[in-house]
TIPALO-191456 format. One line per 8 residues: for each residue x, y, z of C-alpha. Coordinates in steps of 0.1 Angstrom, whole numbers, plus 5000, padded with zeros to 4 digits. Example, Ala and Ser with C-alpha at 12.3 -4.5 7.8 and 13.67 -1.06 7.14 Angstrom:
BEGIN
5123 4955 5078  5137 4989 5071
REM end
This chain:
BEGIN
7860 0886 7142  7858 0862 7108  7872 0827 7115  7913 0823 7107  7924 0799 7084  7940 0762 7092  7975 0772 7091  7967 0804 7118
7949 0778 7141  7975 0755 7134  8004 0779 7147  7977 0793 7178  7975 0759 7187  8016 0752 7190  8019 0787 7205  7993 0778 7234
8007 0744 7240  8041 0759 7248  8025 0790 7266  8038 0814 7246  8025 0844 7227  8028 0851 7192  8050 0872 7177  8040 0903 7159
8054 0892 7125  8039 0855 7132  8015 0852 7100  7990 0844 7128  7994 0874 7147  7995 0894 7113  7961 0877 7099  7939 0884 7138
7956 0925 7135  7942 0928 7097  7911 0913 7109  7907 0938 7136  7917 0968 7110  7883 0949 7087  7865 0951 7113  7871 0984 7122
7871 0998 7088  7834 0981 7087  7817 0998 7116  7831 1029 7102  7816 1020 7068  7784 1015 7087  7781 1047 7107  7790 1066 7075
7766 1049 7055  7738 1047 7082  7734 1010 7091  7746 0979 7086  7733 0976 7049  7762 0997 7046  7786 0977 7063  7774 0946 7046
7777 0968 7010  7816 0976 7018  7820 0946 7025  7807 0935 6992  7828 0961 6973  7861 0951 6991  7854 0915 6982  7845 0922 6945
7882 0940 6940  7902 0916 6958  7885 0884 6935  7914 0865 6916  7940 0869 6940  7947 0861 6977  7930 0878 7004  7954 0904 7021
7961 0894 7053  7980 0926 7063  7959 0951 7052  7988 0971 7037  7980 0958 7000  8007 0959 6979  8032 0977 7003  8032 0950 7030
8056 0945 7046  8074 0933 7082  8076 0969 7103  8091 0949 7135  8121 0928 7124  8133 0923 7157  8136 0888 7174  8108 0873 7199
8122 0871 7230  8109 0835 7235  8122 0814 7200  8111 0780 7190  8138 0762 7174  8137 0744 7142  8142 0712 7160  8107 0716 7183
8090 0722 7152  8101 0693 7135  8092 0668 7166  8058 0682 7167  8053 0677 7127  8062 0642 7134  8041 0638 7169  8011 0652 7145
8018 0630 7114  7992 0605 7103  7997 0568 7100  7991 0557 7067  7966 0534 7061  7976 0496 7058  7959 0473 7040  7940 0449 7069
7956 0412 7070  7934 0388 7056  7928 0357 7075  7915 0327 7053  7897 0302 7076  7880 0275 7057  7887 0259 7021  7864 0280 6996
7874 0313 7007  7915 0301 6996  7895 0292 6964  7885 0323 6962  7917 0342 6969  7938 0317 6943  7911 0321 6916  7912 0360 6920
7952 0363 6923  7955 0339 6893  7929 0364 6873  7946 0394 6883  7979 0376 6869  7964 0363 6835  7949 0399 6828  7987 0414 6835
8001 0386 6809  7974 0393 6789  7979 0430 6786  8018 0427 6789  8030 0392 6773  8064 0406 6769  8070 0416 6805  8090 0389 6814
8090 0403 6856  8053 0393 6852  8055 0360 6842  8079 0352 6869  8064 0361 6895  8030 0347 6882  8053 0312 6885  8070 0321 6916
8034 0329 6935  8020 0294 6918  8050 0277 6937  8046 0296 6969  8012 0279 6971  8023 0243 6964  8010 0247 6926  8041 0233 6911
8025 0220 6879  8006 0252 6872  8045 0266 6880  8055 0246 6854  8033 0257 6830  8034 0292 6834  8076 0287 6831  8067 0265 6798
8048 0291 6786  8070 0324 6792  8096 0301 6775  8075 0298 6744  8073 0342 6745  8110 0345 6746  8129 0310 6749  8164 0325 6746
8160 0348 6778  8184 0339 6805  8167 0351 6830  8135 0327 6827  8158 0296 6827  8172 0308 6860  8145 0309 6879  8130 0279 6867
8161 0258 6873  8157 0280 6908  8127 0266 6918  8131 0231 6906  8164 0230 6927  8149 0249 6957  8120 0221 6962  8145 0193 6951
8131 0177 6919  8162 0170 6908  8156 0150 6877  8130 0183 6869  8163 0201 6870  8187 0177 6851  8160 0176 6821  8159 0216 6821
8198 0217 6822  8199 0197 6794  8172 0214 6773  8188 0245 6781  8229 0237 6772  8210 0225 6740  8192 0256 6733  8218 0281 6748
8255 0262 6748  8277 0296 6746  8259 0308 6777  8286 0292 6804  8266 0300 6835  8241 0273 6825  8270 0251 6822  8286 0261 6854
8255 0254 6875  8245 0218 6860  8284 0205 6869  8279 0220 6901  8251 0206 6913  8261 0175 6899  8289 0174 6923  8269 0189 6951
8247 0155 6945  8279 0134 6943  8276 0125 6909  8310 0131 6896  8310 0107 6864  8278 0129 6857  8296 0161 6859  8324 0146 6839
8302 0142 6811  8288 0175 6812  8323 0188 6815  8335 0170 6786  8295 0180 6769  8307 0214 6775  8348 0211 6759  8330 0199 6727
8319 0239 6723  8354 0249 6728  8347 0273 6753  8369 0303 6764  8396 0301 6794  8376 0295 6826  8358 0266 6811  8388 0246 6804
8407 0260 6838  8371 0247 6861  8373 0209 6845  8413 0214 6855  8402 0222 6889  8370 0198 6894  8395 0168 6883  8423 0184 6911
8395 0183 6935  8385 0147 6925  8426 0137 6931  8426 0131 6896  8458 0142 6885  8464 0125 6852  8428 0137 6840  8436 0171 6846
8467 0170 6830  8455 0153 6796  8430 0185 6799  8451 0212 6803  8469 0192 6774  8436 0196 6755  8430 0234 6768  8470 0237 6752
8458 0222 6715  8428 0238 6716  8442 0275 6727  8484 0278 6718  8488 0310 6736  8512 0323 6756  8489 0322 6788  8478 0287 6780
8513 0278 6774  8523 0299 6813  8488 0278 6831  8502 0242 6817  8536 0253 6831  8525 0263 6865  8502 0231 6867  8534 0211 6858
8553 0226 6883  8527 0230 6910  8527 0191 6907  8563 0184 6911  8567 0174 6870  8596 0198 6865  8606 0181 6831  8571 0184 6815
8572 0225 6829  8602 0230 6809  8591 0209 6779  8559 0232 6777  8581 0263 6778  8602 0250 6752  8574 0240 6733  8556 0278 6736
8588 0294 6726  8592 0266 6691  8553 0271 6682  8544 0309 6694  8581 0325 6684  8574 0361 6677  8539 0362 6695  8556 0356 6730
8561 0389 6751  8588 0396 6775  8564 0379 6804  8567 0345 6790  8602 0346 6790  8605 0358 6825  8587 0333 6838  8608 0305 6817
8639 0323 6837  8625 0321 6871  8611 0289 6868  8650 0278 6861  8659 0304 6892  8635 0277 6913  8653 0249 6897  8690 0259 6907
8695 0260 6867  8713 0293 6862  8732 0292 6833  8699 0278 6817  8681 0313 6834  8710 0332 6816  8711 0318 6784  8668 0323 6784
8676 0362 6794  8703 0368 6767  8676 0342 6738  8648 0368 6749  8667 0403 6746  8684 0392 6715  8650 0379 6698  8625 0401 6715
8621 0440 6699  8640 0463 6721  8610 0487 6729  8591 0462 6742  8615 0444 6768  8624 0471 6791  8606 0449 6822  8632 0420 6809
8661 0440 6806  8656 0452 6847  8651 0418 6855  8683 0405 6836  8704 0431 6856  8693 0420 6888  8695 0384 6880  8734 0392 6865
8741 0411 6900  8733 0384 6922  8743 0355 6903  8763 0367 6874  8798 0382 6870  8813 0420 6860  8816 0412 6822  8779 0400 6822
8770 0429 6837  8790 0455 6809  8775 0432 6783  8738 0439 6797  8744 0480 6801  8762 0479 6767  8729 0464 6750  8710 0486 6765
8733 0517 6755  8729 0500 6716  8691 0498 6717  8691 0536 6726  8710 0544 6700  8698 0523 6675  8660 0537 6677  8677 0571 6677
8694 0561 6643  8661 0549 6630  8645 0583 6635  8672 0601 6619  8697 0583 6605  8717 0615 6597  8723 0624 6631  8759 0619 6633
8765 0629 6670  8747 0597 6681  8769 0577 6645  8801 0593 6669  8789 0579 6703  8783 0547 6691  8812 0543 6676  8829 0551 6713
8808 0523 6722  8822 0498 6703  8856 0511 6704  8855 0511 6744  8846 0474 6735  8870 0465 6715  8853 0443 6689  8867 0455 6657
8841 0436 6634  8813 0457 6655  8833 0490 6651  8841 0485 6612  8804 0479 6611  8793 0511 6629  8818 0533 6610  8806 0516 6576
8769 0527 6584  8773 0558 6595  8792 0569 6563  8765 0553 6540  8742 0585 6549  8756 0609 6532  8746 0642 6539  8712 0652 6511
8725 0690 6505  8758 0702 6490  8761 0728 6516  8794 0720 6533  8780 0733 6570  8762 0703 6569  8791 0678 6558  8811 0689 6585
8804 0662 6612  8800 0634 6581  8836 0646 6571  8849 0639 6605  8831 0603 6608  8858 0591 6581  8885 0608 6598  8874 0593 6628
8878 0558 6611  8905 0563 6592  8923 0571 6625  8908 0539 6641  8925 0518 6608  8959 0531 6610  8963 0535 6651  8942 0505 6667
8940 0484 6639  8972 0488 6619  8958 0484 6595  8976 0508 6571  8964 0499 6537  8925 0499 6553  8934 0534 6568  8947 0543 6531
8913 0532 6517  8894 0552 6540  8908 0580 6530  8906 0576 6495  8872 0572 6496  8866 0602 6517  8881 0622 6487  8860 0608 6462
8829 0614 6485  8837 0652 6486  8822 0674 6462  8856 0690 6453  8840 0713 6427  8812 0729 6449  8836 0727 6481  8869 0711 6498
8884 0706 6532  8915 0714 6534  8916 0696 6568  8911 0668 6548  8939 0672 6525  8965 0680 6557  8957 0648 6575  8960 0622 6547
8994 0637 6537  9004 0635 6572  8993 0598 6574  9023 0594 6547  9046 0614 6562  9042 0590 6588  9045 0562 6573  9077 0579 6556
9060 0581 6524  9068 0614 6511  9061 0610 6475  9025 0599 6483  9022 0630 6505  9034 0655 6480  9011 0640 6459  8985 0645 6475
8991 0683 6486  8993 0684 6447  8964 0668 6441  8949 0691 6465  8964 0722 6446  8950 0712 6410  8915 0705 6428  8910 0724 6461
8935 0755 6455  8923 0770 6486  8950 0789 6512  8956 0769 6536  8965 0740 6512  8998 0758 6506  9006 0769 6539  9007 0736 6549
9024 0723 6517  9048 0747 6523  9052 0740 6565  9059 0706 6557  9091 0714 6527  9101 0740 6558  9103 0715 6582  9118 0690 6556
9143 0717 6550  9138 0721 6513  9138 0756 6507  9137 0759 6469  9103 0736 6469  9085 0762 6495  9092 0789 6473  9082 0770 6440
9052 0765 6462  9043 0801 6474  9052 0807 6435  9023 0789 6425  9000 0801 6458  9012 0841 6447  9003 0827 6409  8965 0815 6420
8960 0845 6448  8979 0874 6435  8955 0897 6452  8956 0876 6483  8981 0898 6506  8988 0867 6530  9007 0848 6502  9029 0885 6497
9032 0882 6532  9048 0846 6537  9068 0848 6510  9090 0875 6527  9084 0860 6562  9102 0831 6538  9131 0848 6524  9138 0868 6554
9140 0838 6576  9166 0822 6550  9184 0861 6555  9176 0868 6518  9168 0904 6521  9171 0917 6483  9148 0891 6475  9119 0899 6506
9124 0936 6492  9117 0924 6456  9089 0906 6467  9075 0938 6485  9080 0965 6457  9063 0940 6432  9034 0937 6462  9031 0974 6465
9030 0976 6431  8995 0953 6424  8968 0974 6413  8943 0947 6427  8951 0941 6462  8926 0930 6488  8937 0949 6518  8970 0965 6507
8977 0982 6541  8988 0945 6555  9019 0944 6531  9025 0981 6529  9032 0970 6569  9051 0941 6562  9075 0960 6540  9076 0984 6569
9080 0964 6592  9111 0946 6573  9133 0976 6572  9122 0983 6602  9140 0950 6613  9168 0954 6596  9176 0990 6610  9172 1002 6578
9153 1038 6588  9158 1061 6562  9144 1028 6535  9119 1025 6556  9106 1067 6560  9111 1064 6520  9082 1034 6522  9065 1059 6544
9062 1089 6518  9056 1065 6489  9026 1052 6509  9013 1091 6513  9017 1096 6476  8993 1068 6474  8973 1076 6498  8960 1101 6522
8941 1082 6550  8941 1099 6581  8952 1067 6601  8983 1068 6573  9000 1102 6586  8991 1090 6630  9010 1057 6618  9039 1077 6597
9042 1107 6625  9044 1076 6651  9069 1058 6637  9091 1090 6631  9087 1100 6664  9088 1070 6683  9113 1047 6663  9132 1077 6640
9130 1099 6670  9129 1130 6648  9101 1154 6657  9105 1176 6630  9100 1152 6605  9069 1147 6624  9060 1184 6628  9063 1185 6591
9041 1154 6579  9012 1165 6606  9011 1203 6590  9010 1186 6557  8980 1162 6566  8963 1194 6581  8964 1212 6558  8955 1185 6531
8924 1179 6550  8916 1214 6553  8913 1224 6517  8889 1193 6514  8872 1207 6539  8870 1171 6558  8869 1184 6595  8862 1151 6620
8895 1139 6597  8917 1175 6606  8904 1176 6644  8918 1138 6646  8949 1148 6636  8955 1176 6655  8944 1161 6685  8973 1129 6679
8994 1164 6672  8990 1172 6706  8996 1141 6724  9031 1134 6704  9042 1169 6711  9032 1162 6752  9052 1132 6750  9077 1143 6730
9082 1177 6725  9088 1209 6742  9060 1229 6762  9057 1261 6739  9055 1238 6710  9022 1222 6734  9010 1260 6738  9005 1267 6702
8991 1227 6696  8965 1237 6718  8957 1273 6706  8950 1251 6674  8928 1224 6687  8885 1226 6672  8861 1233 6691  8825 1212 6686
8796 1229 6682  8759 1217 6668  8749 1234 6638  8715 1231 6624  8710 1221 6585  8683 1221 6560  8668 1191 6545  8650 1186 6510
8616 1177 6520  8586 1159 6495  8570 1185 6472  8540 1203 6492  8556 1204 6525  8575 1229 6548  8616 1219 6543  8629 1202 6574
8660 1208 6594  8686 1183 6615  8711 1191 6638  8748 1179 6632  8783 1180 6649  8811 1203 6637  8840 1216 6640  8850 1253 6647
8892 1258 6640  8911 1288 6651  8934 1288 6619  8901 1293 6599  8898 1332 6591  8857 1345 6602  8856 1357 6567  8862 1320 6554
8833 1312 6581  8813 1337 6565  8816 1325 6531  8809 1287 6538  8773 1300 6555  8770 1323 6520  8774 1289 6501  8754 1266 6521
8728 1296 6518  8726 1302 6479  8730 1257 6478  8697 1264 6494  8679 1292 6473  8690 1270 6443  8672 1236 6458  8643 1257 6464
8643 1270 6427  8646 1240 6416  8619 1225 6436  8593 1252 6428
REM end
């Protein structure tokens, strides 16, 4: 059989070396069967063809069609596929596999260590390392990585000048990389050449002094060596720059650590000039304290709040108050807490405000406390007037505020802002609330205050701020006259509802006008008044209407009944019915029955409403208790309706005809009510359609009346039917 490839022998191999068989889907086991199937396939070949010539010619010919892709191994072309999917009986895990990859790995090859015995041959080896670094450089003179490590080898072998020189020599590529410096200070400070290292420190804080790190590791190792006058002057070297935070805070803490106190302090005093800000201003302050000098603390908080002012946040000034906590100093805590919320922008002290709350709980008193909620209640309502000034439900609420206070200078000042923004449209929904801010501090004048003539002011501005000729309140008008009236000022307060008549004129001007002469008592002023009211709104029916309420009160009933006929009598009326009702209703009141069924029929020679004749019929059979008067005006409206032919109108009435006759009349007269009552039916009608298309039809409600005679019926349909033929005519 021809020989299997690697992999096949491979897999054989593992199989035999765990003594077990190999599956029939093992590529293995696929590759030996298609073998076998070859090499059947080429004895048949040769027996057909009559010798091995042609065996060795099929095999030739199977060769030539399978060049240019891989050999099939299955023998089933390009339908191969696994026929037996089913598990071996004996698996080999994933895991056995793996060990035996890893038993069978190959070492890789290592280089062989390289042992130099006598003098030339470490000749030879520096000479060829050093040429294998100087073609690198060559090739690469900015690769920085290359010339360090050309350096660091030179030093690994003792060559410390030639280390030198390779350092000097990157530095002359690229002098103002970190990086280089580094590890040549490294090296000089790793083999202690100290001086070496002071003379590159100093080169480099020449070349490079905003690069701290240099600085940092020179003062170091001067105080690693002892030298601490040396790293004093490279300290004070470095202030010269004027470098950023750190600097100044490390020669604070080399001087602490050399138990020079005063030192420090005149630098932090120097880090102060040099840097005002609030943090420098916080780190002297701590120093201070941390060193028992309580007066210089405060003094440098005093002196941060005179020079920064407005630049100080709401930190500083917390740490000025617990620094006086720590003291014992609490009024001085206070006072620093009130100094900050008063100077500081409200947005941006919320932190302060918490911390003033709980310092006011545990050390302060109730009224401290109010004070800090009631600033904080002001700020809120203060950025909510700066977004909208206009907004007069937060103007009301902060006007409580001050008023639950009690500061009237505060409140007088609220009130006087919030009626400087007027309202921009002359639209009087949206005066409403601005209206109400000056009765809200008028009020406040006259009954807190007492402050009558301020009150009195108020509300003379108020009218002068109202648009009177686009709009009025007559609210307005009502309360300033009742100011006078209590301060017994009744001439001022007629005034003004005069005032109000000539300029406002509206209705409820002279109803309260009027209620204040009725409760006065002056009866011959409320009707000069509803005089003038009936001469401004003669078609208003509520001035008819109080003027008899008026003169029937006062038992002057020829003059309510004069007032009524010349009502009744208006051809412009705007809803007629209500003193039609009142004139009714005065008879009525005065037992006069047969004046008031005369009102009655008047009214149903004016009109012929269908509510009229329920209202007339109930009144004559409920309050005249006469039935027949009622038959009477019901057959009238019946028949009425009937010649106009208005149906839903003549079904109404008839079915009110039969409810007053079951409540008040007999049962035969109930009979015949009901013989009379309509019947609804739905009727169908035509509807005038566009030009071109079929007419349309809609169904509608009506009525059906046994009085009605079929041949009455009969006509209407006739009518409705030539109305029709005519449309059509028309149409065509």
């Amino acid at each position: 059989r021809p020989p299997a490839s690697a992999m096949a022998q491979a897999s054989l191999a593992r199989c035999a070396a765990w003594g077990l068989s190999p599956p029939r889907h093992c590529p293995t086991h696929v590759s030996m069967r298609a073998a076998a199937r070859a090499v059947r396939r080429i004895d048949v070949g040769s027996v057909g063809a009559g010798g091995s010539g042609g065996a060795v010619g099929a095999m030739a010919e199977a060769g030539g069609r399978r060049r240019g892709r891989p050999e099939d191994t299955t023998g089933l072309g390009k339908n191969a596929m696994v026929r037996n999917k089913t598990a071996n009986p004996q698996q080999i895990t994933a895991e056995q596999l793996l060990r035996e990859a890893v038993d069978r790995q190959e070492q890789e090859a290592k280089a062989p260590k390289q042992y130099i015995t006598d003098e030339d041959e470490l000749v030879m080896y520096k000479v060829r390392k050093r040429k294998e670094f100087e073609d690198v450089i060559r090739m690469q003179r900015q690769n920085i990585g290359e010339w360090v490590k050309y350096a660091q080898w030179e030093a690994s072998q003792q060559e410390f000048r030639r280390a030198r020189s390779i350092f000097e020599r990157a530095l002359h590529v690229e002098y103002q990389n970190t990086s280089i410096w580094l590890k040549y200070l490294e090296m000089e400070m790793k083999n202690k050449f100290v001086n070496h290292a002071r003379n590159l420190f100093d080169r480099v804080t020449q070349l490079l002094p905003r690069v701290d790190q240099f600085w940092y590791k020179y003062s170091y190792m001067e105080e690693l060596l002892g030298n601490y006058a040396g790293a004093r002057g490279i300290f004070e070297r470095w202030m010269e720059w004027e470098p950023d935070d750190n600097a100044w805070l490390q020669y604070v803490k080399f001087e602490e650590r050399c138990k020079e106190i005063e030192k420090a302090r005149r630098v932090m005093e120097r880090y102060v000039n040099v840097r005002p800000t609030q943090q420098a201003f916080l780190r002297l302050c701590k120093f201070e304290e941390k060193h028992n000098s309580i007066a210089r603390a405060r003094s440098g908080f005093e002196k941060g709040v005179e020079l920064l002012g407005n630049e100080l946040d709401e930190k500083f000034y917390m740490k000025f108050a617990q620094f006086e906590q720590r003291q014992r100093e609490m009024e001085r805590a206070q006072a620093i807490y009130k100094l900050a919320l008063d100077v500081l922008p409200k947005g941006a002290s919320d932190e302060l405000y918490r911390a003033y709350v709980s310092f006011e709980k545990q050390h302060g008193d109730r009224d401290a406390i109010e004070e800090v909620v009631l600033n904080k209640r002001r700020y809120i309502y203060e950025e909510g007037i700066k977004k909208n000034p206009r907004n007069y439900d937060i103007w009301f609420d902060y006007a409580r505020l001050e008023e639950s206070c009690g500061e009237v200078g505060r409140i007088r000042e609220v009130y006087e802002r919030a009626i400087a923004n007027r309202p921009p449209v002359m639209q009087k929904r949206y005066w409403r609330r601005y209206v109400y801010l000056w009765l809200y501090y008028a009020l406040f004048e006259e009954l807190q205050t007492g402050d009558i003539d301020k009150a009195r002011a108020v509300y003379d501005g108020l009218l002068k701020v109202i648009p009177h000729k686009q709009f009025s309140f007559a609210k307005v008008w009502r309360i300033y006259a009742e100011f006078e009236v209590r301060q017994l000022n009744l001439d001022r307060a007629r005034k003004i509802f005069g005032r109000a008549i000539a300029e406002c004129a509206k209705e409820r001007i002279f109803l309260d006008y009027a209620d204040l002469e009725m409760r006065l008592g002056n009866i011959d002023r409320c009707r000069k008044i509803y005089e003038k009211f009936l001469e401004l709104h003669p078609q208003n029916p509520k001035a008819w209407n109080v003027y008899v309420d008026l003169e029937d009160s006062v038992g002057e009933l020829d003059r309510a009944r004069a007032l009524c006929d010349l009502a009744v009598q208006q051809e412009r009326l705007d809803m007629p019915e209500l003193v039609w009702k009142r004139y009714i209703d005065l008879e009525v009141s005065n037992e006069e029955i047969e004046r008031a069924r005369r009102v009655w029929l008047r009214l149903l020679e004016r009109t012929s409403h269908v509510r009229v004749f329920v209202a007339y019929t109930e009144f004559e059979a409920t309050t005249a208790k006469s039935m027949a008067n009622a038959r009477e005006a019901l057959e009238r409206g019946v028949k009425h309706f009937k010649s106009e032919q208005r149906s839903d109108e003549r079904a109404m009435l008839l079915e009110h005809w039969l409810k007053l006759e079951r409540e008040h009349g007999d049962a035969a007269a109930v009979e015949a009510i009901e013989k009379r009552q309509a019947k609804r039916v739905k009727k169908r009608r035509s509807v005038p359609a566009e030009e071109g298309q079929q007419d349309a039809f809609e169904e509608y409600m009506d009525y059906i009346f046994p009085d009605d005679k079929p041949e009455q019926q009969n006509l209407k349909i006739l009518e409705m039917a030539h109305a029709w033929k005519k449309r059509k005519l028309n149409a065509g």
